[in-house]
C-alpha positions as CSV (number, residue, x, y, z in Angstrom):
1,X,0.0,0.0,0.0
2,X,1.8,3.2,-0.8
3,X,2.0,6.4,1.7
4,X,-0.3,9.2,0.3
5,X,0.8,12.7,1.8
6,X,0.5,15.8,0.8
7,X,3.2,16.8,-1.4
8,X,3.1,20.1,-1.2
9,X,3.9,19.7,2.9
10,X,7.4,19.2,4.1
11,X,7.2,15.6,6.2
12,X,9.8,16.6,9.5
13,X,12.4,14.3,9.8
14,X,12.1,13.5,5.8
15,X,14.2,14.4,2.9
16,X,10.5,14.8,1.0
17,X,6.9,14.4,1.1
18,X,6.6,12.7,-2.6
19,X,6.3,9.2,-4.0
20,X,6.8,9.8,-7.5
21,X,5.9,6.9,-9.8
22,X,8.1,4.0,-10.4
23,X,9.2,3.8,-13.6
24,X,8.6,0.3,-13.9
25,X,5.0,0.6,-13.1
26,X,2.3,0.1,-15.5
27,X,-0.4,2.3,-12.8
28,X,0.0,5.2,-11.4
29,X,-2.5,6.4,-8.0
30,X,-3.7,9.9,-8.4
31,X,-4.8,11.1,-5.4
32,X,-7.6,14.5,-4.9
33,X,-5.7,17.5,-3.9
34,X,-9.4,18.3,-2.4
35,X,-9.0,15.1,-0.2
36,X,-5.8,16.1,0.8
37,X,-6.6,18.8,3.0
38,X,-8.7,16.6,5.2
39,X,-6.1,13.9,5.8
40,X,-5.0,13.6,9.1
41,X,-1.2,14.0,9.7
42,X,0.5,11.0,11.2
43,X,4.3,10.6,11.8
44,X,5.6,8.4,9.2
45,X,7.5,5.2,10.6
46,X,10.2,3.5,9.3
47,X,9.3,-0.3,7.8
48,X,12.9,-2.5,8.1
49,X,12.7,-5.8,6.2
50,X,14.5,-9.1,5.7
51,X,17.0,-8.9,2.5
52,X,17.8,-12.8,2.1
53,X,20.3,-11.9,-1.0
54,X,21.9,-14.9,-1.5
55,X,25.6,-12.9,-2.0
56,X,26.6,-9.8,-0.3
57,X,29.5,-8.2,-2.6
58,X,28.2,-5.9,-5.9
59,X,30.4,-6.1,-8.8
60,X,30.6,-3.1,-11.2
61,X,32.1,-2.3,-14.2
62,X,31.7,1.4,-14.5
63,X,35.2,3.2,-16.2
64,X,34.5,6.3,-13.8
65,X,34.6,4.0,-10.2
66,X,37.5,2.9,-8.8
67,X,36.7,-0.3,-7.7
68,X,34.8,-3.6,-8.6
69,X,33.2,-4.7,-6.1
70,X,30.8,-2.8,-3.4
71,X,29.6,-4.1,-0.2
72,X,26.3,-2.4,0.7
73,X,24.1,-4.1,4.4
74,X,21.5,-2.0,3.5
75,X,18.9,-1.1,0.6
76,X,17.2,2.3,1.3
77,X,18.4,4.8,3.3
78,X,17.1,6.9,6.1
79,X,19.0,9.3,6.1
80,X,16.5,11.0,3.9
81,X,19.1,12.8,1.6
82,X,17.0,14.7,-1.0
83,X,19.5,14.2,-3.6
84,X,20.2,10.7,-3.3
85,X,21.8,9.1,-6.7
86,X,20.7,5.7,-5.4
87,X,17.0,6.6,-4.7
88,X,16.2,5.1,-7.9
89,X,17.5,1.2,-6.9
90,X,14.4,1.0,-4.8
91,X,12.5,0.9,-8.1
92,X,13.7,-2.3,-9.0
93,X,11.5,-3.8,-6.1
94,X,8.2,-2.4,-6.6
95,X,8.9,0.7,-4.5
96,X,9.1,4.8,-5.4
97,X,12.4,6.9,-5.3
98,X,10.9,8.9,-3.1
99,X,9.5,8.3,0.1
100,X,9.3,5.0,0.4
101,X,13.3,5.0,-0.2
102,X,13.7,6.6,3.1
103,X,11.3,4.8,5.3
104,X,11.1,1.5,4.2
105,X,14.5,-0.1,4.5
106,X,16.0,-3.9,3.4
107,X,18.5,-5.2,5.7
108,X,21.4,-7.7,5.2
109,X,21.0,-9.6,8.9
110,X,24.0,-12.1,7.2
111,X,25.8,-9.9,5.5
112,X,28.9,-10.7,7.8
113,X,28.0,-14.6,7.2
114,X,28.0,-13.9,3.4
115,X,31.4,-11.6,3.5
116,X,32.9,-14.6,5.3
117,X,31.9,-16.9,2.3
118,X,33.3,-15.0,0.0
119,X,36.5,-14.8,1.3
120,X,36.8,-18.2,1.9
121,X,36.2,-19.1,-1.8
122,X,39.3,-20.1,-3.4
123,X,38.3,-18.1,-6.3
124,X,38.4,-14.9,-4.3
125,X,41.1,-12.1,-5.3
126,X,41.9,-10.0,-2.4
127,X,41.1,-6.5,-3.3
128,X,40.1,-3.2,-2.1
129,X,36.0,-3.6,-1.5
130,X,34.0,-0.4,-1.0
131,X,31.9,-0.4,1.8
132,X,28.4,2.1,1.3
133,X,29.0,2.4,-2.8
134,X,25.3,2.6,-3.0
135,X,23.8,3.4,0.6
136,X,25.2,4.0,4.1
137,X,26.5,1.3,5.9
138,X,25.9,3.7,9.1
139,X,22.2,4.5,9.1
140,X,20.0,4.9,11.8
141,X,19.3,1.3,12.5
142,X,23.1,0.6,12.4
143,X,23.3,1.6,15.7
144,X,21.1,-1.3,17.1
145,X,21.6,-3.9,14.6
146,X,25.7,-3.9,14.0
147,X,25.6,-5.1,10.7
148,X,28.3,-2.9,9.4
149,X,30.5,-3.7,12.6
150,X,30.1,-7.0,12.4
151,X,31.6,-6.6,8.3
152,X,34.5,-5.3,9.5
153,X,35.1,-8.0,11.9
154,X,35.5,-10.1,8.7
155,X,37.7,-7.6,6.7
156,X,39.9,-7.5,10.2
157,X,39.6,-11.5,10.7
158,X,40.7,-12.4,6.6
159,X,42.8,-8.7,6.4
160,X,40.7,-7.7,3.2
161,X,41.4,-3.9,2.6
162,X,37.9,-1.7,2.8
163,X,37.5,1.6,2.1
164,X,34.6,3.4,3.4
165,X,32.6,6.3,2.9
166,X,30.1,7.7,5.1
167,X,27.8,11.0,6.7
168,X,27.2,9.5,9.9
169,X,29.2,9.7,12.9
170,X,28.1,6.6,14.0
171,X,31.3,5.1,12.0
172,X,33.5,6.3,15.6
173,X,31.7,3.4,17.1
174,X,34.2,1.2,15.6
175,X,37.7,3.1,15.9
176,X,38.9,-0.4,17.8
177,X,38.7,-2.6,15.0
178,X,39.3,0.6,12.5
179,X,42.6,1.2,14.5
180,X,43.4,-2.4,14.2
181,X,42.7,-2.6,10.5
182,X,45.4,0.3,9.9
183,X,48.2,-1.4,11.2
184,X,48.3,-3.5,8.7
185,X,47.0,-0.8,5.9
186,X,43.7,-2.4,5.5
187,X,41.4,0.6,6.1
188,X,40.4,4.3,4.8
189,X,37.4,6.0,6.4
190,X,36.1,9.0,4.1
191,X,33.8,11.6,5.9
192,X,30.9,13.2,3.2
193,X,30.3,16.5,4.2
194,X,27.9,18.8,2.3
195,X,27.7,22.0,4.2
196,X,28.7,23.5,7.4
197,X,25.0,24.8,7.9
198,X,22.8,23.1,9.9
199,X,19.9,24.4,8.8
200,X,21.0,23.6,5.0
201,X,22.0,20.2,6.4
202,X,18.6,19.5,8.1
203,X,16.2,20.7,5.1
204,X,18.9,18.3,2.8
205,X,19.7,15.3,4.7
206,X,17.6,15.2,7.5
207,X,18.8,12.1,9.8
208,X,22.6,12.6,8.9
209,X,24.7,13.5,11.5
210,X,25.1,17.3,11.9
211,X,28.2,19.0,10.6
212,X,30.0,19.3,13.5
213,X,29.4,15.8,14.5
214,X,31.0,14.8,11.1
215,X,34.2,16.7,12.1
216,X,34.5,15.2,15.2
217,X,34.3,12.0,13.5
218,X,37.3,12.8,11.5
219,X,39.3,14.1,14.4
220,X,38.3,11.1,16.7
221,X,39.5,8.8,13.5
222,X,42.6,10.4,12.6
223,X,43.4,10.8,16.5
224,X,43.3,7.4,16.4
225,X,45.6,6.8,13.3
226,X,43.3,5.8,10.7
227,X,43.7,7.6,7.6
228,X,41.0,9.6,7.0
229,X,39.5,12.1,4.5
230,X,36.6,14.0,3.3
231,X,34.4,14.2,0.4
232,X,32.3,17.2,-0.5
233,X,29.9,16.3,-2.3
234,X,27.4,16.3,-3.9
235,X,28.6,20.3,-4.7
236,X,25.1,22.1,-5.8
237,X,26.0,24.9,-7.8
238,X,24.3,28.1,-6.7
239,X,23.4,26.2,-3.4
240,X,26.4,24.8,-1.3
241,X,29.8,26.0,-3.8
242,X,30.3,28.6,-1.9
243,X,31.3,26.4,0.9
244,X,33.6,24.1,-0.8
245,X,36.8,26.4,0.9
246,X,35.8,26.5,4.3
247,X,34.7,22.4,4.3
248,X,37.6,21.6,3.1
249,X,39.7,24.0,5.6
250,X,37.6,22.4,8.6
251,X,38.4,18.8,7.5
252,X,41.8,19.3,7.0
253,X,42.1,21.2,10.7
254,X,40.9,17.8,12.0
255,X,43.3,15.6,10.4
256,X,41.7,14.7,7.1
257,X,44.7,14.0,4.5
258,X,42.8,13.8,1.4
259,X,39.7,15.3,-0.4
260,X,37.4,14.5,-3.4
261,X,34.5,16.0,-4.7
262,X,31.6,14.7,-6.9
263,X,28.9,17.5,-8.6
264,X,25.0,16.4,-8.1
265,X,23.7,14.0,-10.1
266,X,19.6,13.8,-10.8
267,X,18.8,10.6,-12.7
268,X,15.4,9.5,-13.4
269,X,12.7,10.3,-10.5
270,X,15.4,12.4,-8.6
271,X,14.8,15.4,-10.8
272,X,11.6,15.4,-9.9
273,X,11.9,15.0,-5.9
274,X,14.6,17.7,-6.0
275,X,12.9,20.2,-7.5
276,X,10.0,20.1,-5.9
277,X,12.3,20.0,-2.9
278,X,13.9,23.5,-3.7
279,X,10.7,24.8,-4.8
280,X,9.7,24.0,-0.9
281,X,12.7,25.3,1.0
282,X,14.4,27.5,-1.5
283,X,11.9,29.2,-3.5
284,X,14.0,32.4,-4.3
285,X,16.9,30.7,-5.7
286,X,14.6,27.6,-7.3
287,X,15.4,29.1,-10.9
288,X,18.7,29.7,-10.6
289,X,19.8,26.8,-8.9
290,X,18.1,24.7,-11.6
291,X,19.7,26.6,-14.4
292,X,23.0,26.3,-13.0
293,X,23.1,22.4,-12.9
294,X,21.7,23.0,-16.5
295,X,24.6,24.9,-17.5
296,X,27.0,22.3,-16.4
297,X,24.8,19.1,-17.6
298,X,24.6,20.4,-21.3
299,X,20.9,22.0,-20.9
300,X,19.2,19.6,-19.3
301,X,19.4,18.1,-15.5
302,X,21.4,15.3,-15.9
303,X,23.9,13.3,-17.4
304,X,24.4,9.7,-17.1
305,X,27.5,9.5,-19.6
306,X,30.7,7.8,-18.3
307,X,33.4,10.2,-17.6
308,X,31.3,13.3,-17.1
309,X,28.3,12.1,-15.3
310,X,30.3,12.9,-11.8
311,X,32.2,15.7,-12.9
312,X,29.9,17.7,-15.1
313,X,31.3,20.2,-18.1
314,X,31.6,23.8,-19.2
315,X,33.3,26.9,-17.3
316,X,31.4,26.8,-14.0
317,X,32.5,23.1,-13.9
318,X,36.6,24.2,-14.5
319,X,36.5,26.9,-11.5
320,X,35.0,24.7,-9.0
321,X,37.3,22.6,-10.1
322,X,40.4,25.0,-9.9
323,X,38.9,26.0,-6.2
324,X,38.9,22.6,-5.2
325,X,42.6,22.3,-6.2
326,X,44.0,25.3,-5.3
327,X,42.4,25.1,-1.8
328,X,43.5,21.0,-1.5
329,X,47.3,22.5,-1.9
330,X,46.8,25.2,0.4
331,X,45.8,23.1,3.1
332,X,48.2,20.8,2.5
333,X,45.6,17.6,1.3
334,X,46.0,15.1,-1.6
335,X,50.0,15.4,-1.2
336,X,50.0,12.0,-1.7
337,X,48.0,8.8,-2.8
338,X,46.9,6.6,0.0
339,X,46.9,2.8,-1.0
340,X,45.4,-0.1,0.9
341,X,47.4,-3.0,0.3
342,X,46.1,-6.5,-0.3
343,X,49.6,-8.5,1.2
344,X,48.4,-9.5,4.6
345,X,45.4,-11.5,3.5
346,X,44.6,-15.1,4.7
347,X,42.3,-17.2,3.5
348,X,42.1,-19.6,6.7
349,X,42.8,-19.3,10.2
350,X,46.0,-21.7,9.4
351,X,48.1,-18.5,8.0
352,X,48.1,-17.1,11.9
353,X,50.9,-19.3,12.2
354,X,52.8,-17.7,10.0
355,X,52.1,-14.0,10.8
């Protein structure tokens, strides 16, 4: 049965009130705007469900990632980010991009189980896996279920590098087995920060940590000795560009030693959820916001071409792109390339004998 709000209503605690149609439905449920204003207001709870996947690790082939293989213990996210790229993998179960992305939620229970498996197939090349390529492996109901920390008891246990990428503090939780992991170069936690305003950061992604919390993060890490960095993104022309300096500034005053940057991305149903998500909270700069990603995106909203579908092209593209460097030198980040390194793995328990 799908949720039925008013769209036209900010949901608190929500990235957005809509449920746009799934592309790979044949109905769609129009619903009277008359009714509408009669519908009683309830808080909106989140649904979690089994995900009995039969393998845990992704494999991609895209030439503009940097790795083949993704580990994701979650399908949804409820974090609630209004500009989500992976809003649209909830279509492939009968499901919108928009609300129902962010408050219903598939959960690996044996996703540690399955890692374990895959390691211990013979066939297995160690390699760096990336953990949250899709979703975030530190969500709200991380904190109860442990899924994620339970993952990198197996990356720890077989010494698999991971690199991970999150924009909840949460990830401090497990600076023990993080701090283990980085004596033998297994590990690289990368902090996504998308502005310094909290009130930007509430309307945008309403159940990420706030972000001072994600700076503390990268000062516990780094305290600790894990490498650590920080990736704006996704940079919103007209909206949150102006802030690139000063993120990257307070990162790299916390310890962060590298920095990447991705522009926003709006495929499919997206679009639709993040305009009428600036229409909502930024009705001033709607038009201009909208023209800007235009600009870069080759007149329209998005771009879903290899090699410039995260980067984005034309002039405004090259000076946030020469700000982003110039600033990285400054502070002294990106000096150098950080590698995991693949030589301590073990396929059984039988190589502790020769450690």
């Amino acid at each position: 049965m799908p949720i039925i709000v008013n769209p036209n209503l900010p949901i608190k605690g929500r990235g957005t009130p809509l449920n746009p149609v799934n592309r790979f439905e044949p109905i769609e449920i129009e619903v009277d705007p008359e009714w509408l204003d009669y519908a009683e207001e309830k808080p909106i709870q989140t649904t979690y469900f089994n995900d009995t996947s039969r393998t845990i690790l992704s494999k991609n082939d895209s030439p503009d990632i940097p790795f083949t293989y993704g580990l994701n213990p979650y399908r949804g996210c409820e974090h609630g980010c209004i500009y989500c790229y992976a809003r649209p993998t909830h279509e492939y179960f009968g499901l919108s991009s928009g609300l129902d992305f962010e408050t219903k939620i598939m959960v690996k229970l044996d996703a540690p189980e399955l890692l374990e498996k895959a390691f211990r197939d013979p066939k297995w090349q160690p390699q760096v896996i990336a953990l949250s390529g899709n979703t975030d492996c530190y969500q709200v109901v991380e904190r109860k279920l442990e899924i994620t920390r339970r993952c990198l008891e197996v990356f720890l246990k077989y010494r698999n590098p991971v690199g991970m990428i999150t924009k909840n503090a949460l990830v401090t939780r497990d600076i023990d087995l993080l701090q283990q992991m980085a004596e033998y170069n297994l590990g690289f936690v990368s902090l996504s920060i998308t502005t310094l305003d909290n009130q930007l950061c509430r309307k945008m992604e309403p159940r990420t940590s706030a972000p001072e919390k994600k700076l503390e993060a990268i000062a516990q890490l780094a305290a600790a000795g894990i490498p650590t960095g920080v990736n704006v993104a996704p940079i919103i022309p007209g909206l949150n560009d102006h802030e690139i300096p000063a993120i990257l500034a307070a990162a790299a005053s916390r310890g962060a030693i590298s920095a990447g940057h991705v522009m926003l991305r709006l495929p499919y149903a997206v679009k639709e959820l993040f305009i009428n998500w600036l229409q909502q909270h930024f009705p001033d700069r709607a038009h201009k916001v909208l023209h800007a990603i235009q600009e870069m995106r080759g007149g329209k909203l998005n771009d879903p071409n290899f090699g410039s579908r995260f980067r984005g092209e034309g002039e405004r593209i090259e000076a946030i792109a020469n700000l982003f460097d110039v600033t990285c030198r400054k502070l002294g980040l990106n000096r150098q390339r950080f590698h995991l390194t693949t030589a301590h793995f073990k396929r059984s328990e039988q190589a502790d004998f020769f450690d």
